[in-house]
MIPA-917515 format. One record per residue (C-alpha): residue in one letter; x, y, z. Coordinates in steps of 0.02 Angstrom, whole numbers, plus 50000, padded with zeros to 5 digits. Example, Ala and Ser with C-alpha at 12.3 -4.5 7.8 and 13.67 -1.06 7.14 Angstrom:
<sites>
a506154977550390/s506844994750357/
</sites>
This chain:
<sites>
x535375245155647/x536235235055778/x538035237755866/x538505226555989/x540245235056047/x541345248556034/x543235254056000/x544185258956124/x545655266856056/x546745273356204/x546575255756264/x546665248456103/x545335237456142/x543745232456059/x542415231156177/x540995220656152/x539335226456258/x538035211756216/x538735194756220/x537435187956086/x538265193755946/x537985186955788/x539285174355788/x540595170555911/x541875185155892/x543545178955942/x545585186055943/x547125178255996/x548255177356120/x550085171956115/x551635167955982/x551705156055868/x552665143655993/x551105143656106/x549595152656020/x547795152656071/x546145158756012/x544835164456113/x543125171256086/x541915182456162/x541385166356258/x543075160856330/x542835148356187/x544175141556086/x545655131656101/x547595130756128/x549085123556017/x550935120956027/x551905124655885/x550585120555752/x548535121855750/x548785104755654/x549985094555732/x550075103955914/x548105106655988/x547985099356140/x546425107956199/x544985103656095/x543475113055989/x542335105855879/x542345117255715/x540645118055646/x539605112355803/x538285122555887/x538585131055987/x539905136755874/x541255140756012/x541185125856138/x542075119156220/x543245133256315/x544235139656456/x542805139256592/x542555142756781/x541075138756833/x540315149556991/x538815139757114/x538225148157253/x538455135957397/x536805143257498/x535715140657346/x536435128557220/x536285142757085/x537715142056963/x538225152156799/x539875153856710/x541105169056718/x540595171856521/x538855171056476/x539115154356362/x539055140556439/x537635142856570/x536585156056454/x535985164456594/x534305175556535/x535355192156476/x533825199856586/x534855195256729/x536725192956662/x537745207556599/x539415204056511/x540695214056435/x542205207556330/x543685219456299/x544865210556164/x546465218056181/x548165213556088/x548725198756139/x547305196656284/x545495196156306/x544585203456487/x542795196456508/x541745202856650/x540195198756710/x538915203056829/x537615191656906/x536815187157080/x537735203557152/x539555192557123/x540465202056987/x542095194256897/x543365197456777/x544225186456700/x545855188556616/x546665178156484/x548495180956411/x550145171456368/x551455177656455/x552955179356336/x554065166956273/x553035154856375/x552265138856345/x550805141556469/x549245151856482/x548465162456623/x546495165156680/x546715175856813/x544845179456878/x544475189157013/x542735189457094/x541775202657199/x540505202757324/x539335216757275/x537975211357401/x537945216757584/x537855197457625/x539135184257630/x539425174657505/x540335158757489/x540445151557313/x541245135457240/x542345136157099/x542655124856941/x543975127256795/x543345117056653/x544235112456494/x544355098756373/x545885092756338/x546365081856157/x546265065356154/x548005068156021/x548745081055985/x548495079955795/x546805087055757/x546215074255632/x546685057955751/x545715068555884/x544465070455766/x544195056855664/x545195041155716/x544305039155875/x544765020555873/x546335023755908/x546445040856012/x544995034556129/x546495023356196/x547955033456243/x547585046556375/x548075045556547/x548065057556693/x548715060356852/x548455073256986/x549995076157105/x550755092557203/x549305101857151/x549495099956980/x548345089156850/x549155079056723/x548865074756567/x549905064156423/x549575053356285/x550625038156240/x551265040156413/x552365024356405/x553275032456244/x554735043956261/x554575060456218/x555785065156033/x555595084456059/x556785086755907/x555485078755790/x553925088355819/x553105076855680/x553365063455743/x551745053355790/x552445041155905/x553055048156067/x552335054256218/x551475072956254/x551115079856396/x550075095056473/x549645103656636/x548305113656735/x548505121656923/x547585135257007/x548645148857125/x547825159357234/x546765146757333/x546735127957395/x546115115257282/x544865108057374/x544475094457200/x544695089057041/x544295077756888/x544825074956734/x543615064056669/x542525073556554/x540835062456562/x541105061156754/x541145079956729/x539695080956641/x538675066856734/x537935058956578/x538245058156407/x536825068856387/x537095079856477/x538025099556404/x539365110856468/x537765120556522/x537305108356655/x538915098556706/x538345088056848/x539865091456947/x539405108856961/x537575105656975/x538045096157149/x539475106957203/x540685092557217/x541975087057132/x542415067357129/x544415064957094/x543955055656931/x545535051356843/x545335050456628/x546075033856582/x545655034356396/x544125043456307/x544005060656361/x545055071356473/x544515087156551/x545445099056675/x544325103856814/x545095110556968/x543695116457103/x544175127857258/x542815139457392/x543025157757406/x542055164657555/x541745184857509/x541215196357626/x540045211957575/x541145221957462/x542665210357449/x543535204257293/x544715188857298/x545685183657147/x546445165457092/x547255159656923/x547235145356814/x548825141156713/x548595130256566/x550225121956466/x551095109756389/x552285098856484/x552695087656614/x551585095056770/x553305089856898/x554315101356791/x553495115856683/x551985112756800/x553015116856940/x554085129556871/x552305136956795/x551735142656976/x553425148357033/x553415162056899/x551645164056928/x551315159657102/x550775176557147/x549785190957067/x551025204757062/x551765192856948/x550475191456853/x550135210856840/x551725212356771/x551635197056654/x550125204556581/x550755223756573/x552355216656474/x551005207956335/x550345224556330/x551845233356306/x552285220156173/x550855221556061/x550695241656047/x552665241656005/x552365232655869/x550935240055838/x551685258755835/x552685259755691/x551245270655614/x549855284055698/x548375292255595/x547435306055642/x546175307955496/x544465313655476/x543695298655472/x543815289655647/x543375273455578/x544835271855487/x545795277655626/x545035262255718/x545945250755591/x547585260555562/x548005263655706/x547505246655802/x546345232455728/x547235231455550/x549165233755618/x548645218855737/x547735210655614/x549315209455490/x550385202655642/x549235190355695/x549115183355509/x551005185055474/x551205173755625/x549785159355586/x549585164755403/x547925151255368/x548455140155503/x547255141255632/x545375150355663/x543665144655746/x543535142055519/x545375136155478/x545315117655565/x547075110755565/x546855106255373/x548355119055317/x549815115155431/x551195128855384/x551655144755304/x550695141355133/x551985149855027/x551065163854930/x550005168055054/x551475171755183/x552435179655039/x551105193955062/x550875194255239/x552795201855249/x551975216655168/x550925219555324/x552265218655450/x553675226455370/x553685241155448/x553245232055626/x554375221055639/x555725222355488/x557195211355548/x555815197655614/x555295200455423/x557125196555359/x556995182255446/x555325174955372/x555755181955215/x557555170255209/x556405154955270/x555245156755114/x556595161754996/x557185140555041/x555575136555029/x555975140354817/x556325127554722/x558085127854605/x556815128154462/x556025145154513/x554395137454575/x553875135954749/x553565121654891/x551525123754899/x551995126855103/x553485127655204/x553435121855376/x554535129855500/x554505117355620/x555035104455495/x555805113555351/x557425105055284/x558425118955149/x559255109455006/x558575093855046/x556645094155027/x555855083554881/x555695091854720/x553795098054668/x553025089054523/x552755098954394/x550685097054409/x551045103654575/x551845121254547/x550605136854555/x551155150654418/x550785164854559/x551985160254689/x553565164754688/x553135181754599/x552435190154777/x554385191554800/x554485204054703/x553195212254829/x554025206754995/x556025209154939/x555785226554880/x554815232455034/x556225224455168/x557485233655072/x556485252255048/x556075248355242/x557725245555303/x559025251755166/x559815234655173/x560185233454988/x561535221755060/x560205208755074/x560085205954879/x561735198554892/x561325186555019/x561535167854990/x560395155355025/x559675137954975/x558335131354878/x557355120254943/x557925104754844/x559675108654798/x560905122054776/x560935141154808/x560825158054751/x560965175654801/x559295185554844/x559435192054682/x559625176754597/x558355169154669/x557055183254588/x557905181054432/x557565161554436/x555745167354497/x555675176354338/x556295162654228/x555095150154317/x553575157154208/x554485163654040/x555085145254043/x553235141154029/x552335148853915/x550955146653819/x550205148753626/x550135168553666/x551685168253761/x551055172953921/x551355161254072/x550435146454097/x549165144854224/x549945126454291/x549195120754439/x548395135654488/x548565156554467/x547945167954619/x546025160354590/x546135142054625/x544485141754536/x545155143854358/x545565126054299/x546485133454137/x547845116754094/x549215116154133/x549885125753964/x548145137353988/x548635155153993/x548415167054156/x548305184454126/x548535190554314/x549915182554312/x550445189854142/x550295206054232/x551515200754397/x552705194554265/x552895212554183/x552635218154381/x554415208754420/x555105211154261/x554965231254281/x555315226854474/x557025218154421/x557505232054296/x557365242154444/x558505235254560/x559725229354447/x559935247654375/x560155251554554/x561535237554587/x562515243054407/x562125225354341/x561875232954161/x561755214854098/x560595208254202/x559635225354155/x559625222053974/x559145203353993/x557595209854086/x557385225253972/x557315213553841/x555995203153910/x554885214853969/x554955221453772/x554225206653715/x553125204053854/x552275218153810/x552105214553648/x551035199653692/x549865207953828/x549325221853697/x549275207953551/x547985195153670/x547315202053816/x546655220453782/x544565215153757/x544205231753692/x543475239753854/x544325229453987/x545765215154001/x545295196253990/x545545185954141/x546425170554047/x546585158553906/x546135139053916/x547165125953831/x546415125553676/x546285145753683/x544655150053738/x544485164753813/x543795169054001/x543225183054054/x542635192753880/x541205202753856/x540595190553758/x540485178053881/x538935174153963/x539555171554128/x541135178654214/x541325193154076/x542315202254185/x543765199854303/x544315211154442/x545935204054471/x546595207754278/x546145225154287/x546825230154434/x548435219854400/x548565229554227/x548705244954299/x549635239654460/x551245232554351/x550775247054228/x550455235254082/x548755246854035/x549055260953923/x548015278454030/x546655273553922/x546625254853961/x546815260954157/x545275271554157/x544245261354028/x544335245154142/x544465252954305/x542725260654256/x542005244254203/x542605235854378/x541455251854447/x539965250354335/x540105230154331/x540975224454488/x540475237354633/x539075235054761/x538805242954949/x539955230255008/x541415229354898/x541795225454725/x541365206654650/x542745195654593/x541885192954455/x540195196554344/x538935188054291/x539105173454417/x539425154854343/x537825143454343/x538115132354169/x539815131054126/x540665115954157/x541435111954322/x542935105254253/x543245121754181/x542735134954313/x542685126954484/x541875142554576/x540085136154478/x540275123654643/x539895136054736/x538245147454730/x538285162854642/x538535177754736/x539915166054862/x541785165654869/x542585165854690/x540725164454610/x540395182754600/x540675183254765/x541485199554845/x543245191254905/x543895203655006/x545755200554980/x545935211954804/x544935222954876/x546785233554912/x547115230054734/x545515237954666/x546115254054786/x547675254454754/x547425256254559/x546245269854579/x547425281654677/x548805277454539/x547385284154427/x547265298654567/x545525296154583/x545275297754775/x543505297654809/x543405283454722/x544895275554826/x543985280454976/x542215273454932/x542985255354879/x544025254955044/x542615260155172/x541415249655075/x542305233455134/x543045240455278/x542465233355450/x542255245255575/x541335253555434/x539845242055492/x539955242055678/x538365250855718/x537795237855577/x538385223555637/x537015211455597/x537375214155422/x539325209755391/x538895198155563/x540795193855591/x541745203555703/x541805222555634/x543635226555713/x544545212155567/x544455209955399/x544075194255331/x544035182855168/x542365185055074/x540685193755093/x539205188454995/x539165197854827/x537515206654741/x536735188454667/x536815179454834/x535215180954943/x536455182955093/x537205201455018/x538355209655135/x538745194855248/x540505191155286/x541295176455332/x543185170055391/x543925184055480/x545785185855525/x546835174755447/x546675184155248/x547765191255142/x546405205255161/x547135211855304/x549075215455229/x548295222955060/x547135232455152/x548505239055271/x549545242955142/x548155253255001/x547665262655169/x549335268055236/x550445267655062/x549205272254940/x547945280855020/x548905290455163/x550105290355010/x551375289155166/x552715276455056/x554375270255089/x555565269754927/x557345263754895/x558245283254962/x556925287455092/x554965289555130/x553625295354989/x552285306555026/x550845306054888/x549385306854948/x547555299554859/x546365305854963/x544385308954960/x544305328954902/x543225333355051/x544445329455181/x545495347755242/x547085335655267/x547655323255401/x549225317855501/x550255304755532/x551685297955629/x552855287155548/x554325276455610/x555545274955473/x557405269355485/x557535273455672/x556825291955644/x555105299055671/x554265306055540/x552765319555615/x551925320055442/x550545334955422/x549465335255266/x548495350655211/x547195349255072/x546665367555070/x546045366054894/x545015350254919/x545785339754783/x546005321254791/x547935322354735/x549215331254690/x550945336254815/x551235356654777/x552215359754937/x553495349255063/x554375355255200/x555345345355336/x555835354955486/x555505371655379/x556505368055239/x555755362955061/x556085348154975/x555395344754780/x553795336254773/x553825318554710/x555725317654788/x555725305554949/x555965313955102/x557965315755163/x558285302155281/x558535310455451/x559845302255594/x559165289055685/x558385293255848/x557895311555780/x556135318455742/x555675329055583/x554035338255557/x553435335655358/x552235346755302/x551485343255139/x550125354755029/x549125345054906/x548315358754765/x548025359054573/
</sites>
């Protein structure tokens, strides 16, 4: 078994101690205004605004090697001609004689090396709020010679700043880059002799401009011509000619290819370390060029630039602590999963070294979720998300496919066609509004007006109750809701009037959810409109769905069934069992009967299949995931994001150690001492891992940007840690595996802190006997009293029989 790194908790880092991992591992650095990616590497590439529409530094997705090009320097001994790169990709230097070490960190990444007695350590970060990045390297003599070594920045900038004309319409971006070096400060723009429009990001036709400068030294050359660069069109970054002669030629890109190469000498004595920086950004290099290096013109600047992103990220970050007795799981709680949630609620499926610049926005059920992640991180950041999606609903309860935020117009955006709605989508709202409100006890907020997205407006409320109306006004022969375009799996090509029995079970999941609140709010009519509903909802779920030892999945147009054990192929569905007893459509009978045919059907090493058996003959038309092969993605494969469902429903059923199995089975830094099996990085979740009929079993791809990592967040802290917020204050009902003594946690809730001890003397795997806060008891399965804001309660809680 293989590791590769290690967590490093009190620096909340993830340090990687072999730079040939399996695949590029990679994190990110930045907001969403200027965000960046970044791997083990320094590959990767930087965007403004949108991974689409605003990458001006370039990567080629798919290409080996699968991270290049990067943010380089280049180091060449001037005595010998030697050369190597300050991460061990480009150059490849035999690992025999090159050591490396990575340390991703929230919202920066430190690579060090070692080689030829010079040691560096590069740092990469965003500063905040700004539109520029920093590599601030610093590089030490560790010989008892002198050395004098010449250095080159190298990256590649984009011919346009919209990936696919970078990409694919060569004819035309191969024609518009110019650059100019001046002050100490390369250039670079496109459509220079256009004006810049900076109120219509999406527009095509204007002018864009970026930067690169070095502080900390002279620049003794440049070029910005990438095949001058390189020397040869055959030639790779790992033997630019440039570097390979140790001179620099003031090449200026007029069309084809830009780079940003900026050389200057350092001259070390034995034992000496000299530093220098790179800034990287977009605009004009006379202006935020200029003003660039005045913020960062020195490196006590930068020191504090860098200390601030720290102090940014564990904020957010420290909503929730976990002490438990499985330090794995502290490795996710505590750090890699809270950070994972906030990087995906900011780029949602935007932008990865997997996600190209093919989804440009907030795609609208998938951001839905993400809230969940972040609520208690960032809850008024949340409201604000929350109010852009709720405009992103159209007035006929159905949803805009995405929502931009850079371009979103409220009342005025085009109406969907009907083929176009998905039956899932606005139903995570009644996911997302509930949890802002419990978080913040702003039941205000369900008053709130806003827009639709076409035309008119409603209050928060009444936007869930057109959600609601959205799928009982389309319905099908069994009246449940119709799968339209597409339900959760995009692989189930029901009709349009085919019947989807997940979303059947979110239905009764905001019905119940809307009885709730409006009970709350006294709005006995609205009540007994939903009441009424849900009644005959039920009705039809125990009528159509119930297959006798589990639920069906859904119904085609002409009523076929899928997902019946008497189907060949996809017999069985996670997604509808877990849904039935999430939105507590399944009788206690149903609940166990089909949760135990998920285990004895569904569950492998690695997680739980999406399905069983996998799809080989049935018609493409009908079941798109036969495209793919079985054991892969929706074909059987394990997709990682219900995993949190498939937990969650097991501690409602208060079976713990079953909870606990299905969440470490899938859980990354489960498999970092076995990392050449899950092969991703093993500090983020990700999208799928190769289920039991695929030869590749256990291997994961697509990390960070999933709706894995807010599920997972939220069956582990809610559901698990049973720590829960609720409309009059926090929940604590704990799931847990029977062999753990207990566990604590701290828990920011309403500006009070929660020190939350759990005792499991008897060794069950639920059950709340005892509470406590600050001495007193309180009646287990109440929610904790709310204390004042700015105090700090102790909670101690006895689980027993």
């Amino acid at each position: 078994m293989t590791s590769f790194g290690q967590f490093d908790d009190k620096r909340r880092e993830y340090v990687i101690t072999r730079p040939d991992t399996p695949r590029p591992w990679s994190n990110y650095l930045g907001s969403t205004s200027y965000g960046a990616i970044i791997t083990n590497h320094a590959g990767g590439y930087s965007f403004f605004k949108s991974a689409a529409q605003g990458r001006f530094v370039r990567l080629r997705f798919n290409s080996v090697p699968l991270d290049q090009p990067g943010r380089y320097f280049y180091l060449r001994d001037a005595a010998t001609g030697d050369y190597w790169s300050n991460a061990w990709q480009p150059v490849g230097k035999p690992l025999e004689q090159y050591e490396s070490i990575c340390r991703h960190g929230t919202g920066y990444t430190i690579i060090e090396s070692r080689y030829s007695e010079i040691a560096t350590r590069t740092t990469y970060f965003v500063p905040l709020d700004k539109h520029y990045e920093v590599w601030w390297l610093e590089v030490t003599n560790e010989g008892n010679q002198e050395r004098t070594l010449d250095l080159f920045s190298y990256l590649e900038f984009a011919s346009e700043w919209h990936v696919w004309h970078d990409t694919f319409n060569l004819q035309y971006s191969q024609y518009i880059v110019d650059t100019e070096f001046k002050d100490g400060i390369l250039c670079h723009s496109t459509s220079h002799n256009l004006p810049e429009v900076p109120e219509s990001f999406e527009f095509r036709d204007q002018s864009r401009h970026s930067f690169i400068t070095l502080v900390g030294a002279e620049i003794s050359g440049f070029d910005s011509d990438r095949e001058v660069f390189l020397g040869s069109p055959y030639r790779t970054y790992r033997e630019p000619q440039v570097v390979e002669t140790g001179r620099t030629t003031g090449s200026l890109a007029h069309g084809d290819n830009a780079c940003g190469t900026l050389q200057t000498r350092l001259t070390l004595a034995p034992g000496e370390t000299k530093q220098v920086a790179i800034l990287l950004g977009v605009g004009r290099g006379e202006v935020a060029g200029r003003k660039a290096r005045e913020e960062m013109g020195d490196f006590a600047s930068i020191a504090a630039a860098l200390q601030a992103v720290r102090g940014y990220w564990h904020d957010r970050i420290g909503s929730l602590r976990v002490e438990t007795p499985d330090p794995e799981l502290d490795h996710m709680l505590n750090v890699w999963n809270a950070y994972n949630c906030l990087i995906t609620y900011a780029w949602s499926r935007a932008a990865s070294l997997v996600y190209s610049g093919e989804r440009d926005g907030l795609g609208y059920r998938d951001t839905v979720q993400d809230l969940l992640g972040v609520m208690a991180a960032l809850p008024e950041e949340v409201r604000e998300r929350l109010e852009l999606m709720l405009t992103g609903q159209a007035s006929t309860g159905g949803a805009l496919p995405v929502v931009k935020p850079f371009a979103h117009r409220p009342g005025a955006e085009p109406l969907p066609r009907d083929d176009e709605y998905r039956s899932d989508d606005s139903l995570w709202l009644f996911d997302a509004v509930p949890a802002y409100v419990k978080e913040t006890g702003n039941t205000a907020f369900l008053d709130c007006v806003l827009p639709y997205a076409d035309a008119g407006e409603a209050t928060v409320l009444g936007h869930l109750r057109r959600a609601i109306e959205f799928n009982l006004e389309r319905r099908g022969a069994h009246g449940l809701p119709c799968g339209l375009s597409a339900d959760w799996n995009d692989t189930l090509k029901l009709g349009y009037h085919g019947e989807s029995v997940m979303v059947t079970f979110q239905l009764r999941h905001a019905l119940r959810t809307y009885v709730e609140i409006t009970t709350r709010l006294g709005r006995s009519s609205e009540t007994a409109w939903a009441t009424d509903q849900l009644s005959e909802l039920d009705r039809s779920i125990q009528q159509h769905t119930w297959d006798g030892a589990w639920f069906v999945r859904a119904f085609r147009e002409d009523g076929s069934v899928i997902g019946s054990a008497k189907d060949a192929e996809g017999s069985i569905f996670l997604n509808a069992q877990t849904w039935a007893v999430l939105s507590g459509a399944a009788s206690g009978a149903q609940s166990v009967s089909a949760m135990d045919a998920c285990h004895q059907q569904l569950a492998t090493d690695y997680g739980l299949m999406l399905c069983a058996p996998p799809f080989e003959k049935v018609p493409c038309n009908e079941i798109r995931a036969v495209l793919f092969n079985p054991g892969m993605k929706e074909n059987s494969g394990i997709f990682c994001h219900p995993q949190g469902w498939a937990v969650i429903a097991e501690t409602m059923l208060g079976r713990g150690d079953r909870a606990y199995e299905y969440y470490r089975a899938y859980m990354p830094s489960a498999y970092n001492d076995r990392a050449e099996i899950r092969e991703i990085e093993p500090y983020v979740h990700c999208q799928s891992t190769h289920g039991r009929y695929s030869r590749r079993h256990g291997a994961s791809r697509l990390p960070w940007l999933s709706g894995t990592a807010t599920w997972s967040y939220v069956a582990g802290t809610q559901y698990l840690l049973g720590i829960r917020p609720d409309w009059d204050g926090l929940r604590v009902e704990p799931v847990i595996p029977a062999k753990w003594d207990g566990f604590k946690v701290e828990r920011r809730f309403r500006g009070a802190t929660y020190q939350i001890i759990v005792n499991n003397p008897q060794h069950v795997e639920s059950g709340v006997v005892r509470i406590s806060v600050d001495g007193v008891s309180v009646a287990p399965g109440a929610p904790l009293p709310l204390a004042p804001p700015g105090s700090e309660v102790t909670v101690v809680v006895e689980l027993g029989r």
